[in-house]
Structure formats: structure tokens, C-alpha cells
C-alpha positions as CSV (number, residue, x, y, z in Angstrom):
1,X,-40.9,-40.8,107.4
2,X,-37.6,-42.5,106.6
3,X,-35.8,-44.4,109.4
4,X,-32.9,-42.7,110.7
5,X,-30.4,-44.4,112.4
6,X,-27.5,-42.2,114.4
7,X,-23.9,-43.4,115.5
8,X,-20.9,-41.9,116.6
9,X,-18.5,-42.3,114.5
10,X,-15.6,-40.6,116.6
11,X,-14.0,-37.1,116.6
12,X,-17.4,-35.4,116.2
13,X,-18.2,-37.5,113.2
14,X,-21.3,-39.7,113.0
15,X,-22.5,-42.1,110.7
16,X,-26.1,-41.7,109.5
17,X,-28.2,-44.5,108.0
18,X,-31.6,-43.5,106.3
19,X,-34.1,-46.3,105.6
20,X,-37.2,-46.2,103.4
21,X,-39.2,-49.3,102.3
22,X,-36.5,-51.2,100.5
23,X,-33.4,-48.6,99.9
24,X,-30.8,-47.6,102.6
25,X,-28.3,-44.8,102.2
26,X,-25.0,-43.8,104.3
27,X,-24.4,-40.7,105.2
28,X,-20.6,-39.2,107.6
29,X,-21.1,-36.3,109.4
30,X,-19.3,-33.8,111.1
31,X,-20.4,-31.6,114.1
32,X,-18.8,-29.7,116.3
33,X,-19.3,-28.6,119.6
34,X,-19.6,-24.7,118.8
35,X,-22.5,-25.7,116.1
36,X,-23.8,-28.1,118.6
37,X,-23.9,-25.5,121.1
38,X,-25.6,-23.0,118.7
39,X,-27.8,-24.6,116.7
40,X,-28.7,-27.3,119.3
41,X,-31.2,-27.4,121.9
42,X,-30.1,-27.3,125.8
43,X,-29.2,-31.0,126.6
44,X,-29.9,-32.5,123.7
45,X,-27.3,-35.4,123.2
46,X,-26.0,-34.7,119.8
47,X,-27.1,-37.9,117.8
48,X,-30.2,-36.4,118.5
49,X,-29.3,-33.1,117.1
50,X,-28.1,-35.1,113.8
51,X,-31.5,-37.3,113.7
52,X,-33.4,-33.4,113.6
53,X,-31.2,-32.3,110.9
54,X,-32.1,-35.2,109.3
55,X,-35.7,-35.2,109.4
56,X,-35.0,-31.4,107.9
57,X,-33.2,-32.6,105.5
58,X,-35.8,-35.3,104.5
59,X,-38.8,-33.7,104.3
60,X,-37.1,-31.2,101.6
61,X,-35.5,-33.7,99.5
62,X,-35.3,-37.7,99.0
63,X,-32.8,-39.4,101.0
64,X,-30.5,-40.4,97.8
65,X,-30.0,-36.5,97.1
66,X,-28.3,-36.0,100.3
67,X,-24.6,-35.7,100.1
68,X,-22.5,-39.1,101.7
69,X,-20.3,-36.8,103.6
70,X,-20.8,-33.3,104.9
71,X,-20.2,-30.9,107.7
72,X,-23.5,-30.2,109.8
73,X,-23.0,-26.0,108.9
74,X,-23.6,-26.9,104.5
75,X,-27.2,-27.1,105.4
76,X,-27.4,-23.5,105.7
77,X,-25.9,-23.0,102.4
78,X,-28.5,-25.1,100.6
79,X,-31.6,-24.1,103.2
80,X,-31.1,-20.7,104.2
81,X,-33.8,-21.2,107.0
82,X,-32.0,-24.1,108.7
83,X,-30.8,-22.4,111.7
84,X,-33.7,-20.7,112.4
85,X,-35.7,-23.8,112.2
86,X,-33.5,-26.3,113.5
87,X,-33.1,-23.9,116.6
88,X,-36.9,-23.6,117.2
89,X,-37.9,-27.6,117.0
């Protein structure tokens, strides 16, 4: 599994930095606290919440076909099971 590095970036934005072997990518995020709320687990800090949307995002596809810039909710338009899943790991 890829590296995954979570910061806040401010404002509900976090910057995301996958590593694997030699190749890095950069990914801006956007969550908010109603998504956080209901897609996150109780308590869970929510660069943690990013790091599991990662890991669901990386075991579907490679790190370089991940989007630079997204908001947390366009998961679900690409993996219909997201929030099922991401609410049950």
C-alpha cells in the first residue's frame, strides 16, 4: 500500500500526498463537517477520515488517476458503494 500523507490545509481543505516506490502525487481536498459527520466514524479526527478515503480510493485505481483537487462527496459519483463502505471500516 501507497504512503499517504494527511495535512490540513485550512477551511476544511487538506492536502494529500501519496507515495509509492519512486513517484509522489498531490492531491486538495475538501470536506465538510456534515460529510464528516455522516460518512465518518464517531471521533475520528478527520485527516483520518481522508487517509480511509484514500486507501479506497487506492485499492480501485493507481494513485496518478486520482483527481489533484476534489470534494470528498465525488467519490460516490465514481464508486457508488463508497458510503456504504467508507461508513462500515
Amino acid at each position: 500500500m501507497p504512503e499517504i500523507e494527511v495535512r490540513p490545509a485550512g477551511g476544511g481543505a487538506f492536502r494529500v500526498r501519496v507515495s509509492e516506490g519512486s513517484g509522489e502525487t498531490t492531491h486538495d481536498v475538501t470536506v465538510s463537517p456534515e460529510d464528516l459527520a455522516q460518512l465518518g466514524r464517531p471521533q475520528e479526527r478527520p485527516e483520518e477520515f481522508v487517509r480511509r478515503c484514500f486507501e479506497f480510493l487506492l485499492t480501485r485505481e493507481p494513485k496518478e488517476s486520482i483527481m489533484a483537487s476534489f470534494d470528498i462527496r465525488l467519490i460516490a459519483r465514481y464508486f457508488p458503494e463508497f458510503e456504504q463502505e467508507i461508513r462500515g471500516t
